[in-house]
N, C-alpha and C positions, 0 to 999 in steps of 0.2 A: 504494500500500500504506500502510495505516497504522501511524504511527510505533510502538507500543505493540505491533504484531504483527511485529515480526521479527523476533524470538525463534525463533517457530513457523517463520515460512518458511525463515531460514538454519540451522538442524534438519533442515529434509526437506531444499538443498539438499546438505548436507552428505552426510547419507545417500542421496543420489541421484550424488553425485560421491566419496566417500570409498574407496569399499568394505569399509569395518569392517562387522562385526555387531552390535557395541553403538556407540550414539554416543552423548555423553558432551557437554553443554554448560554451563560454569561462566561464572556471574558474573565481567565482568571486576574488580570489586574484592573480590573473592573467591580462597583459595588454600589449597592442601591443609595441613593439619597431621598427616594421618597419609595412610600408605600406601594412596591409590584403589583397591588391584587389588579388594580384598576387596568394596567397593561395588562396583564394575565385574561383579564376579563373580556379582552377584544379579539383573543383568538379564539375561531371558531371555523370550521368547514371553510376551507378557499380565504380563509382571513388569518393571515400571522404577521409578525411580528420583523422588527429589523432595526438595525440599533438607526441610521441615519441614510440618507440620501446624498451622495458625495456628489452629484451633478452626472451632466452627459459626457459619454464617453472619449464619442469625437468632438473637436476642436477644445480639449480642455487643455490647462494650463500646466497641471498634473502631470509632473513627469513620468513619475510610475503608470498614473492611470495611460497617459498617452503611448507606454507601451502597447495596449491591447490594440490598438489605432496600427501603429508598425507593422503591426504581427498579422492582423486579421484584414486588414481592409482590402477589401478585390478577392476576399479569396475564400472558398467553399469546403467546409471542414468536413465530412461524413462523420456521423456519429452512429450512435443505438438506434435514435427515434428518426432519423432522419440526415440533412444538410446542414449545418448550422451556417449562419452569415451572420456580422457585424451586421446592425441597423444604423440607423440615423440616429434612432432614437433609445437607445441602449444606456444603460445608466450605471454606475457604480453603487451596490449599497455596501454599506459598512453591516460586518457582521459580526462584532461587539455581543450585539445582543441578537438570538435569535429563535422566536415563538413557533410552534406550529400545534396543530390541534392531530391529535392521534388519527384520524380519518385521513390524512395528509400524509404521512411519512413514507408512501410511494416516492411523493417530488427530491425527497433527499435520494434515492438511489438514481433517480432520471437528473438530479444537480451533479451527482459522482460521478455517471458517463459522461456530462460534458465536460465537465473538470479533466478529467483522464485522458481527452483527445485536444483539451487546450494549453493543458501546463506543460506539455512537451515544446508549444509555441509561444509563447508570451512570457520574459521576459520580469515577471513580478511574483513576490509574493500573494498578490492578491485574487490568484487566479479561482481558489475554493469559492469566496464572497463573490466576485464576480458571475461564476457557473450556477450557482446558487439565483442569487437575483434574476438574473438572463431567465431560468425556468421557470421562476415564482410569475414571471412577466408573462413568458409563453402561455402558460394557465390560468393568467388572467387572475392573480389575485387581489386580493383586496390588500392594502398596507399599511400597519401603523410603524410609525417610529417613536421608538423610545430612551430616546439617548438623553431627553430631560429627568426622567428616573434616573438616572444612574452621573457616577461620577470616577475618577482613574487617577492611578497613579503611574502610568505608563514610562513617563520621564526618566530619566536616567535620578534626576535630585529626589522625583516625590519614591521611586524604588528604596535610594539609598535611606531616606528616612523611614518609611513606612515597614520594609525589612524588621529592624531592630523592635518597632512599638510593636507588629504581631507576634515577632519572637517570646517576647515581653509575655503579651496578654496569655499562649500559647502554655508557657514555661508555670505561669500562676495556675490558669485552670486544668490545663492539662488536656489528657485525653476525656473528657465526658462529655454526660448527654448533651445532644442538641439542643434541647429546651432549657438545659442550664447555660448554654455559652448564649442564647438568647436572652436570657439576666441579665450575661453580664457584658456584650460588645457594645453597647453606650458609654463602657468606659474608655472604648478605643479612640485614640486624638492621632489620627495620622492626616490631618491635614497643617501642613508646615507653618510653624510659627512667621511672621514676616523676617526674624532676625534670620533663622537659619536659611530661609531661601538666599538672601541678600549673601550671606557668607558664601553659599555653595555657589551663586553665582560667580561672585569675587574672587575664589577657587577654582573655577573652571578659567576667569577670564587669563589670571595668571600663568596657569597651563600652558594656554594656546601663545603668551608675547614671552 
């Protein structure tokens, strides 16, 4: 399997072993800042979820995105279901966050055959979220995004700090139940004080002169 697709495969087996009816798979540096139920509550039949809409494919500014433009444009991929083509109107979502309702998780196996016949050509990491979206598009879904739920520590500074406070929180409770680490993760402050951004920036700048 390739590294870039298992996203899509541990989704279906989730939904193959779960038995929920919405499954729900967040970025692990990724974490809610408001209440999921309400995004949770818009996937349903043909209706899921996706963390943001990064714009149109072609003529973006996006370097990475404007690989899939280099790679595909004039030209006709054969896949499982068919031909695939680049459109005009082909979009990039961001898959951060991504919902789908248990009657769905076909489209995850039909998002992994295009994946599989496009990340040999393109150029980016982003080819899973891409192959993904392109199908949710083909079948006409319905979409919400949900990237104002949630918030990230993706950075190299918010990593460096946030590392140390879960270790922290981790090291105190331990291994236990989930409805106890649900007591107690309001006492997690991993969003950076203003002093220590300021330093880690003034740290990096040093670095680089």
């Amino acid at each position: 399997m390739q590294h870039f697709g298992i996203k899509l495969k541990a989704l279906e087996m989730a939904g193959h072993t779960s038995g929920a009816d919405r499954l729900v798979l967040l970025d692990t540096d990724t974490y809610w800042i408001k209440d999921p139920m309400k995004l949770i509550g818009t996937i349903n039949p043909k209706q899921a979820v996706m963390f943001c809409d990064e714009g149109l494919v072609r003529n973006t500014k996006n370097t990475s995105i404007h690989r899939f433009t280099e790679a595909l444009s004039n030209r006709s991929v054969p896949w499982e279901f068919g031909t695939y083509r680049l459109s005009e109107t082909a979009r990039m979502l961001n898959s951060s966050i991504i919902g789908l309702h248990i009657k769905d998780i076909s489209i995850l196996q039909k998002a992994f055959a295009l994946f599989s016949v496009l990340e040999p050509l393109v150029e980016a990491h982003t080819v899973e979220q891409f192959a993904l979206g392109e199908t949710l598009n083909m079948e006409q879904f319905v979409l919400t995004m949900g990237a104002k739920y949630t918030s990230d520590w993706s950075s190299i500074g918010r990593k460096d700090y946030a590392t140390p406070v879960l270790a922290d929180f981790f090291n105190e409770f331990g291994e236990t139940a989930f409805s106890e680490h649900l007591e107690n993760w309001q006492g997690i402050k991993i969003r950076r004080p203003f002093k220590v951004f300021a330093n880690q920036k003034i740290k990096r700048w040093l670095t680089k002169h």
